[in-house]
C-alpha positions as CSV (number, residue, x, y, z in Angstrom):
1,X,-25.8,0.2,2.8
2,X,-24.4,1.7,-0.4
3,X,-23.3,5.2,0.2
4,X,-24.0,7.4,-2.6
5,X,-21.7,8.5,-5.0
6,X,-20.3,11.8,-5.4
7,X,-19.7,13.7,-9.0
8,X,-17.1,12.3,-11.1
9,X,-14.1,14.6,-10.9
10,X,-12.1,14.3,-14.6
11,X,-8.5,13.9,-13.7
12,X,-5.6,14.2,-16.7
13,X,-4.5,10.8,-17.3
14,X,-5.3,7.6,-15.6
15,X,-5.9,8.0,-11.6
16,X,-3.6,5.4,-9.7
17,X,-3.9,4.8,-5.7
18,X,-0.4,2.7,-4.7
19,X,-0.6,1.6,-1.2
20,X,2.3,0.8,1.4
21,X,2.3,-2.4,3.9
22,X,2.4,-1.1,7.6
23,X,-0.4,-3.4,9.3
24,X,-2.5,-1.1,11.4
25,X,-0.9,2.1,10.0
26,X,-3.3,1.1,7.0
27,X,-6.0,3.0,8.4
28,X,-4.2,5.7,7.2
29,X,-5.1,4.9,3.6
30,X,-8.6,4.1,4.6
31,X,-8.8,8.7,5.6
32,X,-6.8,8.8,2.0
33,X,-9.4,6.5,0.2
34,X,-12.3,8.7,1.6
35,X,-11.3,12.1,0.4
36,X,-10.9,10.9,-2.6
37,X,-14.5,9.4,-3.0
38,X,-15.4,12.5,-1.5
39,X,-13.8,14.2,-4.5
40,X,-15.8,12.4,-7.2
41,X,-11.8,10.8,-8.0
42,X,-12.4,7.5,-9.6
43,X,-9.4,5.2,-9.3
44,X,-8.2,3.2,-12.4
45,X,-5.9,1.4,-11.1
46,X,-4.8,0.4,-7.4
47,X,-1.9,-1.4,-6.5
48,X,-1.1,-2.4,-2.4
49,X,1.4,-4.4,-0.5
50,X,0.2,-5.9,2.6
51,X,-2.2,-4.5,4.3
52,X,-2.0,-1.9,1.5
53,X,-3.2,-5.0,-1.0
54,X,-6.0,-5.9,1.4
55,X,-7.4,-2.3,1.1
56,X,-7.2,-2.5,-2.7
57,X,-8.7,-5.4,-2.8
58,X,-11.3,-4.3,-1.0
59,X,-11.5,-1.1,-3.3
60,X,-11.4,-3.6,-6.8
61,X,-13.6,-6.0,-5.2
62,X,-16.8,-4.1,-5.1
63,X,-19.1,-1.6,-7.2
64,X,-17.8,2.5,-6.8
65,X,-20.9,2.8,-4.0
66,X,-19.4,0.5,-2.1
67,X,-16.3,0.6,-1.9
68,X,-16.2,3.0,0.9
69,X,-18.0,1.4,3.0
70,X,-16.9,-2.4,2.5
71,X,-13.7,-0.7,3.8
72,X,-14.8,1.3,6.4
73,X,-16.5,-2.5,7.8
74,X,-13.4,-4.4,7.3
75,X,-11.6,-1.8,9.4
76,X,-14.4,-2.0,12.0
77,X,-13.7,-5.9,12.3
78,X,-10.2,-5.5,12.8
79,X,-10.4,-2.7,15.4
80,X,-9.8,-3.9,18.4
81,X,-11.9,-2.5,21.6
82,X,-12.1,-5.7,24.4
83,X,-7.9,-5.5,25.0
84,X,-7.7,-1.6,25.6
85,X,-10.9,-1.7,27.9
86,X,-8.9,-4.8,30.0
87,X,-5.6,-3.1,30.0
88,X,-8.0,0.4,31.3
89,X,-9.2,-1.5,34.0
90,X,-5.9,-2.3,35.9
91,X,-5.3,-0.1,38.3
92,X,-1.7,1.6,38.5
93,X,-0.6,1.3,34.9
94,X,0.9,4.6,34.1
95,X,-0.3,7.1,31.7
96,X,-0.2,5.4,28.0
97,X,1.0,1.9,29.5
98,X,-2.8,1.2,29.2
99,X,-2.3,1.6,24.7
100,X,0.7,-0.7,25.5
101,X,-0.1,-3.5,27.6
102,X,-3.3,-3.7,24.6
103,X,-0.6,-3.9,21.8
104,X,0.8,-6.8,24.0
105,X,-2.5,-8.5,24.5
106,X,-2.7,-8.2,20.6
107,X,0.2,-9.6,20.3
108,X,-0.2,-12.7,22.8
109,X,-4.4,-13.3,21.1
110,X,-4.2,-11.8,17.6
111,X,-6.8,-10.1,16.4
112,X,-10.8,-11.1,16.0
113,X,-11.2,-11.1,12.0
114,X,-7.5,-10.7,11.1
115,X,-5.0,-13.2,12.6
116,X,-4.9,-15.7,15.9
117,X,-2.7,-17.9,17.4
118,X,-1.2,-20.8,15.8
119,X,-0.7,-23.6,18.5
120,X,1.8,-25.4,16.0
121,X,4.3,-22.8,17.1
122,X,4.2,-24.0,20.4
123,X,6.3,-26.4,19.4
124,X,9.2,-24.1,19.5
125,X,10.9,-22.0,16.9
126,X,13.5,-25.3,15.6
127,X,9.8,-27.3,14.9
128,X,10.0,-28.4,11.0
129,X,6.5,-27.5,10.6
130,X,6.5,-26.3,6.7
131,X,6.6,-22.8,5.6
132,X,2.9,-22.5,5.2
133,X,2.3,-23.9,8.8
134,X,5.7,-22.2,10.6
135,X,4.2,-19.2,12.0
136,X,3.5,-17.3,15.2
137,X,0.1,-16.8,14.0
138,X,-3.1,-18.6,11.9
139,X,-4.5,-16.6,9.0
140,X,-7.6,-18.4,8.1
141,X,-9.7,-15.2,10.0
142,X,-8.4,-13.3,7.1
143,X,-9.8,-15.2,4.6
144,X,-13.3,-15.7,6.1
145,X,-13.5,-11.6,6.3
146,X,-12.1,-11.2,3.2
147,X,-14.4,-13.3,1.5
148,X,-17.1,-11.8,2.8
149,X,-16.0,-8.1,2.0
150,X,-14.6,-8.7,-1.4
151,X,-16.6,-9.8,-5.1
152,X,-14.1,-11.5,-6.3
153,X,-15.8,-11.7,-10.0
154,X,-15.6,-7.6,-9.6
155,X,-12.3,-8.1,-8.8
156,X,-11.4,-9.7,-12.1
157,X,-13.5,-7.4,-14.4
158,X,-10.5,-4.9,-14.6
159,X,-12.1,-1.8,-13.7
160,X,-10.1,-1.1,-11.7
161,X,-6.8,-3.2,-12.8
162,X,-5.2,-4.5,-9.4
163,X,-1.5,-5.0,-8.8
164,X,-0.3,-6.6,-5.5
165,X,3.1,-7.3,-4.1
166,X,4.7,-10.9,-2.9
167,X,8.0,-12.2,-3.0
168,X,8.7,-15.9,-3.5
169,X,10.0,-17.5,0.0
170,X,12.3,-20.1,-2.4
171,X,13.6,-18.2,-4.9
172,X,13.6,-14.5,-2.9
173,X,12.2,-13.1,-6.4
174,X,9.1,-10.0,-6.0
175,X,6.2,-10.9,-8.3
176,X,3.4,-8.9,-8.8
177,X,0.1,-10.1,-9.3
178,X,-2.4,-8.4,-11.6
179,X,-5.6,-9.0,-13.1
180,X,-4.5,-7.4,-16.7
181,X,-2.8,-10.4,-16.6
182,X,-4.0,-13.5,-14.6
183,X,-7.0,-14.1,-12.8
184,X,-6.7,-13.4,-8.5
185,X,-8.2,-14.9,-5.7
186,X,-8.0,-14.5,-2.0
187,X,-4.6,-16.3,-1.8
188,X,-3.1,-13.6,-3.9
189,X,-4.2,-11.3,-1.2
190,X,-3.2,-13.1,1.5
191,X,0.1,-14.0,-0.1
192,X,0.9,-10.5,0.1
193,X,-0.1,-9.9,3.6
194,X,2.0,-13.3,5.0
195,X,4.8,-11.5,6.7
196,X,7.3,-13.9,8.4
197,X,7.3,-15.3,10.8
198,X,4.2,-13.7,12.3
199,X,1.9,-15.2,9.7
200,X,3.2,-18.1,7.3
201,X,3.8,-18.3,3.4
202,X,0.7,-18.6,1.3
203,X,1.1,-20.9,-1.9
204,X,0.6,-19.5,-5.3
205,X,0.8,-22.5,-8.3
206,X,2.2,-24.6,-5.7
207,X,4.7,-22.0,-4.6
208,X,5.6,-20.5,-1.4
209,X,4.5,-16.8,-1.0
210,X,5.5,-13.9,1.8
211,X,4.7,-10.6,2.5
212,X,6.0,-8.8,-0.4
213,X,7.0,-5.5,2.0
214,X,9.8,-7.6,2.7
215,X,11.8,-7.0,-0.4
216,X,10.1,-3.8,-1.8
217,X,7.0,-1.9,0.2
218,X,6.4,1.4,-2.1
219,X,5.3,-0.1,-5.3
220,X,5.3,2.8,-6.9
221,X,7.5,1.4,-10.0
222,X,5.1,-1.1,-10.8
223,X,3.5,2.0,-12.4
224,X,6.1,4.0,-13.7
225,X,7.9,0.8,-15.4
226,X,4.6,-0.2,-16.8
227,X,4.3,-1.3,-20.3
228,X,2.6,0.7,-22.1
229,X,3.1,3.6,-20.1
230,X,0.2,5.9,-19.7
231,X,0.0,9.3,-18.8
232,X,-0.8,9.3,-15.0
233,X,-1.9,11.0,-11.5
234,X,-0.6,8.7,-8.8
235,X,-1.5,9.0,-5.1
236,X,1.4,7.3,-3.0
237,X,0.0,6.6,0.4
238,X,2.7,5.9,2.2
239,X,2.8,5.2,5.9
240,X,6.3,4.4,7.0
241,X,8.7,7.5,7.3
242,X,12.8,7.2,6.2
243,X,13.3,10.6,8.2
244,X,12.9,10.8,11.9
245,X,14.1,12.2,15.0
246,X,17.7,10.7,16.5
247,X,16.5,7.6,18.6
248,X,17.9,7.9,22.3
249,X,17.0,3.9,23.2
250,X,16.8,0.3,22.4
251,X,12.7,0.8,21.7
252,X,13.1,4.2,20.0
253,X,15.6,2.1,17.7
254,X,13.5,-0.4,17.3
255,X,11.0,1.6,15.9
256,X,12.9,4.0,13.3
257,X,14.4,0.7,12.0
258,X,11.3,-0.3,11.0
259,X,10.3,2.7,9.6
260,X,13.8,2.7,7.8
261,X,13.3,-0.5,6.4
262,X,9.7,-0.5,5.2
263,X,10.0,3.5,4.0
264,X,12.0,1.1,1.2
265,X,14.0,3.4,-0.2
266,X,10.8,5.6,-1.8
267,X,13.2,8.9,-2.2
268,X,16.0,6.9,-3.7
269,X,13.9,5.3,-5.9
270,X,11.6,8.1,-7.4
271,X,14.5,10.0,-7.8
272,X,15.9,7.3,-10.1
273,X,12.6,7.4,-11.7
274,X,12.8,11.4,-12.5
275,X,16.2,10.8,-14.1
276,X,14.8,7.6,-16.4
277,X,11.5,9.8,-17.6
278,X,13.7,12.6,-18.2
279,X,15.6,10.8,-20.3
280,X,13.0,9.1,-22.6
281,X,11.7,12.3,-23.3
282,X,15.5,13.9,-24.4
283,X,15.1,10.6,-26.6
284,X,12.0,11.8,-27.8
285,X,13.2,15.4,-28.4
286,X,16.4,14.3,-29.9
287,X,13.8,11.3,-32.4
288,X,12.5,15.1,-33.5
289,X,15.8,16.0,-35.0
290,X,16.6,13.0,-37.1
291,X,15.9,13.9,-40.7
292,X,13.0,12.9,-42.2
293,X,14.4,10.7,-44.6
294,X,16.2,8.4,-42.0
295,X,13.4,8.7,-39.3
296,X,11.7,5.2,-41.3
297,X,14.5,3.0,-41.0
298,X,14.4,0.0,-38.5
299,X,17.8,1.7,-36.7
300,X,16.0,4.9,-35.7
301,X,12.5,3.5,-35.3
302,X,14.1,1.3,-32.3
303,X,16.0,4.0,-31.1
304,X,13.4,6.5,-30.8
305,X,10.8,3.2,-29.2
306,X,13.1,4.4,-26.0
307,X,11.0,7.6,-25.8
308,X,7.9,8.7,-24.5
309,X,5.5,11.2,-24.0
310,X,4.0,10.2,-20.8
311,X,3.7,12.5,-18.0
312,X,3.7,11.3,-14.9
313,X,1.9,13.5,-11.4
314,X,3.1,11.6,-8.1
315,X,1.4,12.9,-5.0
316,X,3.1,12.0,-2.2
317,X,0.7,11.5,1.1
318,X,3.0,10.7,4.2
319,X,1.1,9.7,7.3
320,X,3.0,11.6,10.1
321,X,4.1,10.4,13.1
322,X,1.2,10.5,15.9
323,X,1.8,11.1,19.6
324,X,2.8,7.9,21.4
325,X,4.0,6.0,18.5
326,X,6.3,3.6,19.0
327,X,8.2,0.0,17.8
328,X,4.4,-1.2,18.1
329,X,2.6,1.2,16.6
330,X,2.1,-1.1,13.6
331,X,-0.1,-3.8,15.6
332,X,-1.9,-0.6,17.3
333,X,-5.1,-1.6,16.4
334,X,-6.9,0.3,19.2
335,X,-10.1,2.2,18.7
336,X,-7.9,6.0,19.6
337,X,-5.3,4.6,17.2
338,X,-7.4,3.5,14.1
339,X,-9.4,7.1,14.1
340,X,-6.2,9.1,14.1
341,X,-4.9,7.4,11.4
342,X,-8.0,7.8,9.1
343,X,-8.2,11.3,10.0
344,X,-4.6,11.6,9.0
345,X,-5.1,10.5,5.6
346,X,-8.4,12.0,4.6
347,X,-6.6,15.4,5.9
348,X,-3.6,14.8,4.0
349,X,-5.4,13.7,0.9
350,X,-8.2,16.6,1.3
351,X,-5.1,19.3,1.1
352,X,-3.8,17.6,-1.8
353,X,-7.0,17.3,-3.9
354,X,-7.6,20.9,-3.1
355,X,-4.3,22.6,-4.2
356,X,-5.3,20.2,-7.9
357,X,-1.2,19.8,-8.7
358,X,-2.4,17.9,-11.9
359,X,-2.7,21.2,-13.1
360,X,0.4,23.1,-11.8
361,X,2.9,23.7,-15.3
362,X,5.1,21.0,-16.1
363,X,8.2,21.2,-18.4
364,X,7.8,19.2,-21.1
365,X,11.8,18.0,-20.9
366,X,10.6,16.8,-17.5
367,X,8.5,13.4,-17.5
368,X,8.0,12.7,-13.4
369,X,7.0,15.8,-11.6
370,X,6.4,15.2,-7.1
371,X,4.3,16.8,-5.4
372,X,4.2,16.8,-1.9
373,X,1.0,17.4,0.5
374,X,2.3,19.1,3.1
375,X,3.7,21.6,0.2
376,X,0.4,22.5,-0.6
């Protein structure tokens, strides 16, 4: 049932939703999604990594009504209820082993409408099975629910433009897919989602595809590199952390190396960002000052091409670490586990649409301006 649709909410520049890969921790963005429908926010462009690709496909894939709930469903499919109410029924497990003995049933079954088994990997992990069949796991539950969550004609139509995330397994190269550009189907989703060696590669045009969280998991230069740039307010979900409290053991290691390694660098690389915007717009300033006799001639006109007046608003959203997390917390796929998630991002994004940072002051030397949530 189409749930109906709120009062548009006119942003300043063109409204882009960029979503991390964390598996389960994508529930997160599903809470991020829903404040922002509740806003009247309409997204015009969305642009996900692994499970952050299968929400935005879901969110391109159908009519603004819809949206909501198509992902609301999918994330209803994948929860998983029948492991945690096993593990709950053995006796002497102590408190929270029941969360993790489901985790482990997760991984040892997969999950119904997401992933299962793959008896080829029985075999052993020196079997020469083929990159698309070399896997822990099967995907083909993921295609059958993403078929039937996601019109893939909408998809196509532009509006909005998707972007997702996959490295090539042959030549280690990131490629983004986007329907600006090429036509997508549901292998371009899944290719994005194949994280080795739990799930396998995904040909694209007869080429091997992984997980594209793998080489780069915050995509948020794939807007701010765009050609031609565009004036825009970005909401970063991200659900990995860089920062974290010192690990004392093998599994709390375990853990904050993962969030390490999927956080990707997001500090580093949006601070790179602020310095390249900065600069195009001291090009701009300095095009200004050329005399007007000389500002015509081919040298200057590609000199002063290197400018821009684009602003850019990133709002960071940063799931935060829940009670109980751990190195698993990514395949935690429990009913307790989803909820907190959601309610994680639809707070986080309800704080940010409240305090409106599109409309905070912004010097005009500056081109990239953060914002943070929990600022607000």
């Amino acid at each position: 049932m189409a749930t109906k649709r709120p009062q548009h909410l006119a942003l300043p520049g063109q409204v882009v939703l960029v979503l991390q890969g964390g598996g389960a921790l994508g529930a997160y963005q599903l809470g991020v999604y829903e404040a922002m429908h509740e806003a009247g926010i309409e997204v015009d462009w969305v642009i996900g990594t692994s499970i952050g690709a299968i929400n935005a496909a879901l969110i391109a894939g159908n009519s603004p009504e819809r949206r909501l709930e198509r992902l609301q469903e999918f994330w209803h499919r994948v929860t998983d209820r029948t492991r945690l109410d096993v593990a709950a029924s053995w006796p002497g497990l102590a408190p929270g082993w029941d969360k993790t003995f489901a985790k482990l049933m997760i991984i040892g079954g997969g999950i119904s409408g997401f992933f299962q088994p793959n008896p080829a990997s029985w075999f052993g992990p020196l079997a020469r099975l083929g990159v698309d069949r070399a896997s822990y796991y099967r995907i083909a539950p993921l295609r059958e629910t993403l078929v039937s969550l996601v019109d893939f004609e909408r998809l196509n139509a532009g509006r909005p433009r998707l972007t997702v995330g996959a490295v090539n397994a042959r030549t280690g190269a990131m490629r983004y897919f986007d329907t600006r550009d090429q036509r997508l189907n549901v292998e371009h989703i899944m290719s994005s989602g194949a994280l080795p060696p739990a799930f396998p590669a995904v040909r694209i045009d007869g080429d091997p595809y992984w997980d594209g969280g793998i080489y780069s998991n915050t995509p948020v230069e794939v807007v701010l590199d765009d050609k031609p740039r565009r004036s825009s307010i970005i909401f970063s979900a991200q659900v990995w952390n860089p920062a974290g409290p010192e690990p004392e053991s093998i599994w709390q290691i375990a853990e904050r190396q993962k969030d390490i390694q999927y956080a990707s660098r997001t500090e580093s690389h949006i601070a790179r960002q602020q310095q390249i915007h900065r600069l195009r717009h001291v090009i701009r300033e300095l095009a200004k000052r050329v005399p007007e006799a000389e500002r015509d001639s081919p040298d200057v006109e590609a000199l002063a091409a290197w400018g821009c007046e684009t602003t850019m608003r990133l709002i960071k959203l940063a799931a935060p670490r829940l009670d109980g997390d751990d190195q698993l917390k990514d395949i935690d796929f429990t009913p307790a586990g989803i909820a907190a998630r959601r309610r994680a991002g639809y707070e986080a994004a309800t704080r940010a649409i409240a305090a409106k940072p599109w409309e905070a002051p912004m010097d005009p030397i500056e081109g990239l301006c953060v914002y943070t949530a929990d600022e607000g």
